[in-house]
N, C-alpha and C positions, 0 to 999 in steps of 0.2 A: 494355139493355146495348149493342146496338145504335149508340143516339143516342150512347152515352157513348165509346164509341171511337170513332163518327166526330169528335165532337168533341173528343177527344186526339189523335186523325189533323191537324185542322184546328189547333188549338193546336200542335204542333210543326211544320209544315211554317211555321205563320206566327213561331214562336221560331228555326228555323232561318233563316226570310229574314231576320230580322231584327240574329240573331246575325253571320249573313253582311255586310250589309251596313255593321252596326258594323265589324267587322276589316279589311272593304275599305279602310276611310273612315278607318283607323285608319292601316292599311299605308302609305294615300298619303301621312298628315300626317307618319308618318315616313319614309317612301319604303324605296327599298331597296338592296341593293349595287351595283345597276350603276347602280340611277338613285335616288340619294341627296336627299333634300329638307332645306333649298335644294339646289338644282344647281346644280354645282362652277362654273358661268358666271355665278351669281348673286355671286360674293364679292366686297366692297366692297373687301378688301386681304390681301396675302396674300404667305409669301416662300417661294419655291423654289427650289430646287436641283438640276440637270439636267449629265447628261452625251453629249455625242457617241459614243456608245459602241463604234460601230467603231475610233475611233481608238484601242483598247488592241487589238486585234486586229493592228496593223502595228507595237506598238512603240513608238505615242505616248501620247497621253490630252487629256485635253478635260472642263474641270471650268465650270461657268455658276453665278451667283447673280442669281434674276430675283427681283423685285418688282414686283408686282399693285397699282393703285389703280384703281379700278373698270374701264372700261375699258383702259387703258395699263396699258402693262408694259415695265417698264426691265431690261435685261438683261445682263452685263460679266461677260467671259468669257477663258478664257486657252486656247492650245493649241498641241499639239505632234506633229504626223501621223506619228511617226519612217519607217516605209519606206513609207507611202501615197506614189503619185504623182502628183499636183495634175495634170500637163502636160496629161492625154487631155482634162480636163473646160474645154478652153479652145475656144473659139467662133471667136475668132481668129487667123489664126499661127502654133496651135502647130507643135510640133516631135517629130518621133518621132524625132531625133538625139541629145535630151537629156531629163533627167528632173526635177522639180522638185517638192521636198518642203518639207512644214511645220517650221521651225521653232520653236520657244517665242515665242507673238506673243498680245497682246491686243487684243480687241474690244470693240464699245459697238453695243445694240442697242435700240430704240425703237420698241415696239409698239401696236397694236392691235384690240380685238375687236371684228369687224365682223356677227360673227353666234356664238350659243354661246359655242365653243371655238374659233374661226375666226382665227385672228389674221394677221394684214398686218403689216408693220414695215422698217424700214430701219435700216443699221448702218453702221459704220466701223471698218477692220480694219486694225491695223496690224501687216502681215504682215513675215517675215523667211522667205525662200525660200532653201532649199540646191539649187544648181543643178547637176547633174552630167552631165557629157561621158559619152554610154554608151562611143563606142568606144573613149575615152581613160580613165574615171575618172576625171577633172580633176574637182574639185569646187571653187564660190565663193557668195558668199553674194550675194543682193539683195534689196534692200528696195523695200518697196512699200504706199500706201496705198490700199487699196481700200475701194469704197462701192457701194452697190448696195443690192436688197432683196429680200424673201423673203415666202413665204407660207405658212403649216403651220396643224394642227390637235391638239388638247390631247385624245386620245383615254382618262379616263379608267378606271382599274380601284379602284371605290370612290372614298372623297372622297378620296385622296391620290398614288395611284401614276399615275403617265400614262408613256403613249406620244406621241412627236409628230412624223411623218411632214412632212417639207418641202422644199421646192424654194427655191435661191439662185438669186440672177445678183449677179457679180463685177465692178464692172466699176474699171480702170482706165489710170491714162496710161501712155506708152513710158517704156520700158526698157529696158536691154541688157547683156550682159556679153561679152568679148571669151576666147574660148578661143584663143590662138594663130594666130591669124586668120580663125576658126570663129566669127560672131558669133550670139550667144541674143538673140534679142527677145521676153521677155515677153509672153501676149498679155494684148490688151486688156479681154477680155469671159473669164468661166469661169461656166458654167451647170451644177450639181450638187444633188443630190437628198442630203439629210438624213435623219436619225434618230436623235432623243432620245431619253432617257429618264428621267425626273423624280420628285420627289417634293416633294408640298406640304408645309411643315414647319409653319408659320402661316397661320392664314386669320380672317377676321373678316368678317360678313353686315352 
């Protein structure tokens, strides 16, 4: 009686490793919610849809439609900052005498993944800035094309919803507008820190 429960002792501890091991091996093939197999870096093509989403927090909004083909990603985007103020995040120039907001302007960005989720990319903005006098409230419009490039990260939650934390540099030529003999010079450089938020609609391995 003995032998015979150690050897049902020995037959389930060897049916439990072995059970164990199946499920492991099982869990990996299909991975799991945060790490999904394939992973979401593997997708050969894919279309997503992302918003800047502080900018509904000031009144404006910020709507993107990117698409994925293995690495690259094309990305054409519209927006509108309504009371955000662009001017602190300028490198060059600026001006704490005046203020300068987004308005309704499209972009074109062109990326890619250098590692995972990692992506690099450069764009072209063609922006339309409302410029206002603080101590007057004089306000005028100026246009402007900027290019530069950025760096961020596709921090998924599951295969579809992400986060995507990142940094711009803005960079363009002079410009100026004349308040009454108060002249604004746009600057040249704006360095500002992003945050997406997205969701993969399509994807294809």
């Amino acid at each position: 009686m003995k032998h015979i429960s150690i050897k049902l002792s020995v037959l389930f501890v060897v049916t439990l490793f072995t059970a164990t091991n199946v499920l492991a091996q099982s869990d990996t093939t299909a991975g799991t919610f945060w790490r999904p197999t394939p992973r979401n870096y593997e997708v050969k093509q894919a279309f997503e849809f992302e918003s800047l989403v502080p900018m509904f927090f000031t009144g404006g909004y910020h709507f993107a439609v990117c698409y994925r083909y293995d690495k690259f990603r094309f990305r054409a985007s519209v927006i509108n900052g309504g009371t955000y103020d662009a001017e602190p995040a300028g490198l060059t120039n600026s001006s704490p005498e005046f203020k300068r907001y987004y308005k309704t302007s499209p972009g074109f960005f062109l990326g890619y993944n250098v590692w995972k989720n990692l992506e690099v990319y450069t764009f072209l903005e063609l922006h339309t800035f409302e410029i206002e006098q603080s101590s007057t409230g004089r306000k005028d419009d100026i246009h402007s094309t900027d290019f530069g490039g950025g760096v961020s990260y596709q921090f998924f939650i599951g295969k579809s919803f992400y986060i995507q934390p990142g940094l711009h540099l803005y960079l363009r030529g002079d410009n100026s507008l004349d308040f009454e003999g108060v002249k604004y010079n746009i600057p040249n450089a704006d360095f500002a820190p992003v945050l997406r938020l997205g969701y993969r609609i399509w994807k294809k391995y």
